[in-house]
C-alpha positions as CSV (number, residue, x, y, z in Angstrom):
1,X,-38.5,36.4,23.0
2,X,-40.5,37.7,20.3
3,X,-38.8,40.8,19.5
4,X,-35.4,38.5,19.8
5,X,-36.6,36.7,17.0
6,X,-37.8,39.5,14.7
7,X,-34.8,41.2,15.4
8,X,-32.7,38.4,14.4
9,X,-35.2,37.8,10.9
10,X,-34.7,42.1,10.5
11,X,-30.9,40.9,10.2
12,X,-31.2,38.6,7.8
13,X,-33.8,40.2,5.3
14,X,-32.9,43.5,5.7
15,X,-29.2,43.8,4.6
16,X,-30.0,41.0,1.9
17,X,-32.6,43.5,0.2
18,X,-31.0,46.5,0.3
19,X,-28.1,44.8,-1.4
20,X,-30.0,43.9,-4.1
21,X,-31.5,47.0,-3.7
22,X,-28.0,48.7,-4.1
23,X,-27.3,46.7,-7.4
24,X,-30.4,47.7,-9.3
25,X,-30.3,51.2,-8.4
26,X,-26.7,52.0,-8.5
27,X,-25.8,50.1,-11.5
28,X,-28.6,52.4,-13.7
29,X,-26.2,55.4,-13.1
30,X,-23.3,56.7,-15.0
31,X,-19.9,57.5,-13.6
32,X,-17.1,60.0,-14.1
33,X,-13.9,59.0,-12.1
34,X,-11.4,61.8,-11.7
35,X,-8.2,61.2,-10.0
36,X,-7.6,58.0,-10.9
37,X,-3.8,58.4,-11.0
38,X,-4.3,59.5,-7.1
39,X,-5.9,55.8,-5.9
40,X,-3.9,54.2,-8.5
41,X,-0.2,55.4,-7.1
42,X,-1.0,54.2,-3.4
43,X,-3.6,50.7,-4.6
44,X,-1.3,49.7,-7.3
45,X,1.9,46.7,-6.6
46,X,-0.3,45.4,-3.2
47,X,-0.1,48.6,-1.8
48,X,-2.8,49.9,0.9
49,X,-4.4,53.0,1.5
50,X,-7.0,54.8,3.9
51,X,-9.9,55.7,2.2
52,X,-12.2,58.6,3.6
53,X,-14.7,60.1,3.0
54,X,-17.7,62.4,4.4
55,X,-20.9,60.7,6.1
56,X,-23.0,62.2,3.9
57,X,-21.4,60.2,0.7
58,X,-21.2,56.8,2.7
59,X,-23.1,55.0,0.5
60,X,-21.8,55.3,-2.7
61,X,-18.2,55.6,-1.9
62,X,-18.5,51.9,-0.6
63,X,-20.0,51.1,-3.7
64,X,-17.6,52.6,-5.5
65,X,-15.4,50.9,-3.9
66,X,-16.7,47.5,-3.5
67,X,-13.8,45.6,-5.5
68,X,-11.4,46.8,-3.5
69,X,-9.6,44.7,-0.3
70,X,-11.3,46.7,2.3
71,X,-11.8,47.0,6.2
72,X,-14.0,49.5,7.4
73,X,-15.1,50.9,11.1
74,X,-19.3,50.4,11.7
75,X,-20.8,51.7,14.9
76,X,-20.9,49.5,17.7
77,X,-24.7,50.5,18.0
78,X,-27.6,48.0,17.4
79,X,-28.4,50.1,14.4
80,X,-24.5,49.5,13.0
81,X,-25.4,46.2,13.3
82,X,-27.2,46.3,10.2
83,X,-25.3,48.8,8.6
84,X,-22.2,45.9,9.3
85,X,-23.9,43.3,7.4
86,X,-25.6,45.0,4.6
87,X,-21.3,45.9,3.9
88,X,-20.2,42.6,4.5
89,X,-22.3,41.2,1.6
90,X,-20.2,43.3,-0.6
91,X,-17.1,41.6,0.7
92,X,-15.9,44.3,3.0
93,X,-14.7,43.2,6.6
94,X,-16.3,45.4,9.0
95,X,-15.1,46.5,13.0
96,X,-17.4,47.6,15.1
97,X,-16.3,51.0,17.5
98,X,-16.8,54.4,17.7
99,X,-15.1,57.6,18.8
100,X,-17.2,57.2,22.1
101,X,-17.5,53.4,22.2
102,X,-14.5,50.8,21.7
103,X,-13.1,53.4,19.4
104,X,-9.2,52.2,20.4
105,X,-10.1,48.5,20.1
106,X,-11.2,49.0,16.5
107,X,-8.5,51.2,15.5
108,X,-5.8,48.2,16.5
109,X,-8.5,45.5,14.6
110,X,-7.9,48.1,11.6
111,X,-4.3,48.1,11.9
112,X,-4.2,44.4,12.2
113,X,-6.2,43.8,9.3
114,X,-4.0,46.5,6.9
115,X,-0.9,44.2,7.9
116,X,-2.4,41.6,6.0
117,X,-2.9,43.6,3.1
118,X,-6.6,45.7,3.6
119,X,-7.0,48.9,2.7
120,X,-9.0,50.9,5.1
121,X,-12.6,53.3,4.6
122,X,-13.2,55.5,7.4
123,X,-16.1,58.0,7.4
124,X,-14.1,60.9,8.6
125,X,-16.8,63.2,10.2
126,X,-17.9,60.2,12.0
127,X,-21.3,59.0,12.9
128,X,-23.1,61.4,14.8
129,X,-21.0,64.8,13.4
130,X,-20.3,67.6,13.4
131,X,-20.9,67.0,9.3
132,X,-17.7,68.2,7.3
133,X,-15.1,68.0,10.5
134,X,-12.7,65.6,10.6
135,X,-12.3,63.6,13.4
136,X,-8.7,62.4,14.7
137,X,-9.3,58.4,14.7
138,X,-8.2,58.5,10.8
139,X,-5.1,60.9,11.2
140,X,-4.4,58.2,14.0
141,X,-4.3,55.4,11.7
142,X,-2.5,56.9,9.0
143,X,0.5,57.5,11.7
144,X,0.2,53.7,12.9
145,X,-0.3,52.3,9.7
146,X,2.5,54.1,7.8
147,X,-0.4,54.2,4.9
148,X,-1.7,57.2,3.0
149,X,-4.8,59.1,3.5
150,X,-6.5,58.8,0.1
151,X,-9.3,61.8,0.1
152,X,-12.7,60.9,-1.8
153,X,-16.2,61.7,-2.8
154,X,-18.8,62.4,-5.4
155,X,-21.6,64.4,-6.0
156,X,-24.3,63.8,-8.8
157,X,-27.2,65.7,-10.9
158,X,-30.1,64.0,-9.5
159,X,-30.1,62.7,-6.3
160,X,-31.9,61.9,-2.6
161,X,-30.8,63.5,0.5
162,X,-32.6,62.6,3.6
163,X,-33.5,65.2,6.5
164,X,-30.5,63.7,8.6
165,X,-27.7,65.6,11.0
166,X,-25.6,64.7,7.2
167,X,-27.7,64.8,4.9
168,X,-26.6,61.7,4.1
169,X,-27.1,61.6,0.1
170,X,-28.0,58.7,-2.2
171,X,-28.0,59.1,-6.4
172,X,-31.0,58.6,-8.2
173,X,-31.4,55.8,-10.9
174,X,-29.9,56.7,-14.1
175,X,-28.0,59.8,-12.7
176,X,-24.3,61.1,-13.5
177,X,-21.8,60.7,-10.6
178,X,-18.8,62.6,-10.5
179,X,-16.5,60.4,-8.3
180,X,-13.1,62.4,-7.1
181,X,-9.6,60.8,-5.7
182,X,-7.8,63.3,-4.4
183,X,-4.2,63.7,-4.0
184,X,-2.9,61.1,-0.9
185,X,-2.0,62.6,2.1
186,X,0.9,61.4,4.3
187,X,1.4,61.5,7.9
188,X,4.8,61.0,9.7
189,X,4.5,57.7,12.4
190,X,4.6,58.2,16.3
191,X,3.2,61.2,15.9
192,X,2.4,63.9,19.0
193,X,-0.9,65.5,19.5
194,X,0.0,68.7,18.1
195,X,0.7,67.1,14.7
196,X,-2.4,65.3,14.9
197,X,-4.6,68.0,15.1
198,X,-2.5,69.9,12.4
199,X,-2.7,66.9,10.1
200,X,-6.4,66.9,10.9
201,X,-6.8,70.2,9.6
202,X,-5.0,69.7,6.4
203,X,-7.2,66.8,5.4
204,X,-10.4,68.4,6.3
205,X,-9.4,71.5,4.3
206,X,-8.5,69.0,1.9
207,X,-11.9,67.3,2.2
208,X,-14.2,70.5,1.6
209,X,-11.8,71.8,-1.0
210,X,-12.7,69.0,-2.7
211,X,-16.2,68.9,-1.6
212,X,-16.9,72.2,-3.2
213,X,-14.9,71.6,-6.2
214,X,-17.6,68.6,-6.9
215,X,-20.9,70.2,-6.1
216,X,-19.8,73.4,-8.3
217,X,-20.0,71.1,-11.5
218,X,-23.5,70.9,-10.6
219,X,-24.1,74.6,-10.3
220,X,-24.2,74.0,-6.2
221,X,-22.5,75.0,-3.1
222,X,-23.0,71.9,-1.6
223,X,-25.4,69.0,-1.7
Protein backbone atom coordinates (compact mmCIF):
# COMPACT_ATOMS: atom_id res chain seq x y z
CA UNK A 1 0.00 0.00 0.00
CA UNK A 2 2.68 2.16 0.75
CA UNK A 3 4.83 1.86 -2.18
CA UNK A 4 1.25 2.24 -4.20
CA UNK A 5 1.04 5.56 -2.85
CA UNK A 6 4.66 6.83 -3.33
CA UNK A 7 4.49 5.49 -6.66
CA UNK A 8 1.48 7.38 -7.45
CA UNK A 9 3.13 10.89 -5.65
CA UNK A 10 6.57 9.82 -7.94
CA UNK A 11 4.01 10.45 -10.87
CA UNK A 12 2.87 13.50 -10.03
CA UNK A 13 6.14 15.36 -8.85
CA UNK A 14 8.33 13.82 -10.96
CA UNK A 15 7.25 14.69 -14.51
CA UNK A 16 6.07 18.23 -13.19
CA UNK A 17 9.82 19.05 -12.08
CA UNK A 18 11.65 17.94 -14.78
CA UNK A 19 9.31 20.02 -16.97
CA UNK A 20 10.23 22.94 -15.31
CA UNK A 21 13.38 21.55 -15.26
CA UNK A 22 13.37 21.26 -19.13
CA UNK A 23 12.36 24.97 -19.49
CA UNK A 24 15.12 26.54 -17.47
CA UNK A 25 17.70 24.49 -18.91
CA UNK A 26 16.84 24.21 -22.50
CA UNK A 27 15.66 27.72 -22.95
CA UNK A 28 19.54 29.03 -21.83
CA UNK A 29 20.81 27.46 -25.07
CA UNK A 30 21.16 28.76 -28.62
CA UNK A 31 19.89 27.10 -31.71
CA UNK A 32 20.81 26.63 -35.30
CA UNK A 33 17.99 25.02 -37.44
CA UNK A 34 19.12 23.66 -40.78
CA UNK A 35 16.72 22.20 -43.07
CA UNK A 36 13.96 24.05 -42.37
CA UNK A 37 12.60 23.95 -45.98
CA UNK A 38 12.68 19.94 -45.32
CA UNK A 39 9.93 20.02 -42.13
CA UNK A 40 8.40 23.05 -43.66
CA UNK A 41 7.28 21.18 -47.24
CA UNK A 42 5.59 18.09 -45.45
CA UNK A 43 4.17 20.46 -41.84
CA UNK A 44 3.09 23.36 -43.93
CA UNK A 45 -1.09 23.59 -45.36
CA UNK A 46 -2.17 20.85 -42.31
CA UNK A 47 -0.02 18.51 -43.58
CA UNK A 48 1.52 15.55 -41.30
CA UNK A 49 4.73 14.01 -41.06
CA UNK A 50 6.69 11.17 -39.09
CA UNK A 51 9.27 12.54 -37.17
CA UNK A 52 12.38 10.33 -36.09
CA UNK A 53 14.94 10.40 -34.63
CA UNK A 54 17.84 8.43 -32.66
CA UNK A 55 17.33 7.47 -28.78
CA UNK A 56 20.19 9.05 -27.94
CA UNK A 57 18.67 12.77 -29.08
CA UNK A 58 15.16 11.97 -27.49
CA UNK A 59 15.14 14.75 -25.39
CA UNK A 60 15.76 17.55 -27.22
CA UNK A 61 14.08 16.64 -30.44
CA UNK A 62 10.79 16.62 -28.35
CA UNK A 63 11.63 19.84 -27.20
CA UNK A 64 12.35 21.06 -30.29
CA UNK A 65 9.49 19.99 -31.33
CA UNK A 66 7.11 20.79 -28.60
CA UNK A 67 4.77 23.23 -30.74
CA UNK A 68 4.03 20.90 -33.08
CA UNK A 69 0.58 18.61 -33.24
CA UNK A 70 2.30 15.54 -32.07
CA UNK A 71 1.62 11.68 -31.18
CA UNK A 72 4.39 9.86 -30.06
CA UNK A 73 4.99 5.94 -29.03
CA UNK A 74 6.36 5.55 -24.92
CA UNK A 75 7.24 2.14 -23.59
CA UNK A 76 4.60 0.29 -22.10
CA UNK A 77 7.08 -0.26 -19.11
CA UNK A 78 6.41 1.19 -15.58
CA UNK A 79 9.38 3.36 -16.22
CA UNK A 80 7.54 4.75 -19.75
CA UNK A 81 5.07 5.62 -17.45
CA UNK A 82 6.93 8.54 -16.43
CA UNK A 83 8.56 9.17 -19.47
CA UNK A 84 4.50 9.37 -20.87
CA UNK A 85 3.63 12.14 -18.58
CA UNK A 86 6.67 14.19 -18.32
CA UNK A 87 5.73 14.51 -22.58
CA UNK A 88 2.22 14.94 -22.08
CA UNK A 89 2.86 18.23 -20.13
CA UNK A 90 4.28 19.57 -23.26
CA UNK A 91 1.07 18.81 -25.06
CA UNK A 92 2.16 15.73 -26.89
CA UNK A 93 -0.36 12.67 -26.93
CA UNK A 94 1.57 9.70 -25.98
CA UNK A 95 0.75 5.57 -26.82
CA UNK A 96 2.08 3.26 -24.91
CA UNK A 97 3.80 -0.17 -26.92
CA UNK A 98 6.81 -1.44 -27.82
CA UNK A 99 8.46 -3.59 -30.52
CA UNK A 100 8.15 -6.51 -27.95
CA UNK A 101 5.07 -5.34 -26.03
CA UNK A 102 1.67 -4.07 -27.70
CA UNK A 103 3.83 -2.79 -30.47
CA UNK A 104 0.84 -3.44 -33.21
CA UNK A 105 -1.80 -1.93 -30.92
CA UNK A 106 0.10 1.32 -30.78
CA UNK A 107 1.06 1.48 -34.25
CA UNK A 108 -3.00 1.44 -35.22
CA UNK A 109 -3.51 4.25 -32.03
CA UNK A 110 -0.72 6.17 -34.12
CA UNK A 111 -2.42 5.85 -37.31
CA UNK A 112 -5.75 6.75 -35.77
CA UNK A 113 -4.50 9.80 -34.26
CA UNK A 114 -2.49 11.05 -37.79
CA UNK A 115 -6.14 10.84 -39.39
CA UNK A 116 -7.05 13.50 -37.28
CA UNK A 117 -4.37 15.61 -38.14
CA UNK A 118 -1.04 14.51 -35.72
CA UNK A 119 2.08 14.25 -36.76
CA UNK A 120 4.04 11.43 -35.44
CA UNK A 121 7.78 11.18 -33.36
CA UNK A 122 9.11 7.77 -33.19
CA UNK A 123 12.54 7.06 -31.77
CA UNK A 124 13.73 4.87 -34.50
CA UNK A 125 16.44 2.65 -32.77
CA UNK A 126 13.92 2.02 -30.23
CA UNK A 127 14.15 1.57 -26.61
CA UNK A 128 16.45 -0.89 -25.69
CA UNK A 129 18.73 -0.76 -29.16
CA UNK A 130 20.80 -1.73 -30.95
CA UNK A 131 21.78 2.35 -30.96
CA UNK A 132 21.92 3.77 -34.59
CA UNK A 133 19.62 0.74 -36.28
CA UNK A 134 16.47 1.38 -37.44
CA UNK A 135 13.81 -0.54 -36.48
CA UNK A 136 10.83 -1.47 -38.89
CA UNK A 137 7.70 -0.18 -36.71
CA UNK A 138 8.44 3.45 -38.39
CA UNK A 139 8.94 2.22 -42.11
CA UNK A 140 5.46 0.51 -41.14
CA UNK A 141 3.71 3.54 -40.44
CA UNK A 142 4.96 5.56 -43.08
CA UNK A 143 3.42 2.79 -45.56
CA UNK A 144 -0.05 2.89 -43.52
CA UNK A 145 -0.12 6.42 -43.04
CA UNK A 146 0.71 7.58 -46.61
CA UNK A 147 2.93 10.31 -44.53
CA UNK A 148 6.66 11.12 -44.95
CA UNK A 149 9.50 10.10 -42.96
CA UNK A 150 10.94 13.41 -41.87
CA UNK A 151 14.80 12.47 -40.66
CA UNK A 152 16.06 14.66 -37.56
CA UNK A 153 18.62 15.39 -34.93
CA UNK A 154 21.14 17.67 -33.29
CA UNK A 155 24.29 17.69 -31.80
CA UNK A 156 25.81 20.57 -29.60
CA UNK A 157 29.27 21.93 -28.17
CA UNK A 158 28.84 21.28 -24.60
CA UNK A 159 26.79 18.68 -23.53
CA UNK A 160 25.86 15.53 -20.93
CA UNK A 161 25.77 12.02 -22.07
CA UNK A 162 24.95 9.44 -19.61
CA UNK A 163 26.76 5.90 -19.44
CA UNK A 164 23.45 4.30 -21.08
CA UNK A 165 23.18 1.32 -23.96
CA UNK A 166 22.57 5.16 -26.09
CA UNK A 167 24.28 7.35 -24.64
CA UNK A 168 21.35 9.16 -24.45
CA UNK A 169 22.62 12.98 -24.67
CA UNK A 170 21.26 16.15 -23.01
CA UNK A 171 22.81 19.95 -23.93
CA UNK A 172 24.29 21.84 -21.30
CA UNK A 173 22.90 25.33 -20.26
CA UNK A 174 23.90 28.02 -22.51
CA UNK A 175 25.20 25.62 -25.30
CA UNK A 176 24.90 25.89 -29.31
CA UNK A 177 22.59 23.21 -30.88
CA UNK A 178 22.76 22.44 -34.32
CA UNK A 179 19.30 21.06 -35.09
CA UNK A 180 19.07 19.19 -38.69
CA UNK A 181 15.69 18.28 -40.89
CA UNK A 182 16.67 16.14 -43.36
CA UNK A 183 15.24 15.61 -46.68
CA UNK A 184 11.56 13.49 -46.17
CA UNK A 185 11.54 10.16 -47.06
CA UNK A 186 8.59 8.44 -48.85
CA UNK A 187 7.47 5.01 -48.70
CA UNK A 188 4.92 3.42 -51.24
CA UNK A 189 1.57 1.95 -49.09
CA UNK A 190 0.80 -1.91 -48.72
CA UNK A 191 4.01 -2.53 -48.85
CA UNK A 192 5.80 -6.27 -48.72
CA UNK A 193 8.47 -7.25 -46.40
CA UNK A 194 11.22 -7.00 -48.76
CA UNK A 195 10.54 -3.29 -49.31
CA UNK A 196 10.33 -2.72 -45.72
CA UNK A 197 13.52 -3.85 -44.90
CA UNK A 198 14.99 -1.98 -48.00
CA UNK A 199 13.18 1.25 -46.94
CA UNK A 200 14.64 0.58 -43.47
CA UNK A 201 17.99 0.65 -44.78
CA UNK A 202 17.64 3.82 -46.66
CA UNK A 203 16.53 5.79 -43.75
CA UNK A 204 19.09 4.51 -41.34
CA UNK A 205 21.78 5.26 -43.92
CA UNK A 206 20.03 8.40 -44.07
CA UNK A 207 19.96 8.72 -40.20
CA UNK A 208 23.88 8.26 -39.64
CA UNK A 209 24.68 10.28 -42.75
CA UNK A 210 23.15 12.80 -41.08
CA UNK A 211 24.37 11.93 -37.68
CA UNK A 212 27.93 12.34 -38.77
CA UNK A 213 27.43 15.25 -40.80
CA UNK A 214 26.26 16.96 -37.30
CA UNK A 215 28.93 15.80 -34.85
CA UNK A 216 31.68 16.74 -37.57
CA UNK A 217 30.78 20.60 -36.93
CA UNK A 218 31.91 19.84 -33.58
CA UNK A 219 35.21 18.34 -34.56
CA UNK A 220 33.59 14.70 -33.54
CA UNK A 221 32.80 11.39 -34.94
CA UNK A 222 29.96 11.00 -32.92
CA UNK A 223 28.64 12.17 -29.59
Amino acid sequence: MKNGFVYKMSLFIVPNLLVLLTKLWFFTCRVNVHGQENRDKVMDNGGSGIGCFWHYSFLYSFFQNRKEKVVAMVSASKDGEYISRYMQKFGIKTVRGSRNRGGVGALKSMIRAMRKGYSAAIVVDGSKGPALVVQAGCIMLASRSGSPIVPMLWSCDHYLCFRSWDRTAVPKPFSQIEFFYDEPLYVPPKIESDDIEKYRKILEEQLNALYYKAWALQGKTQH
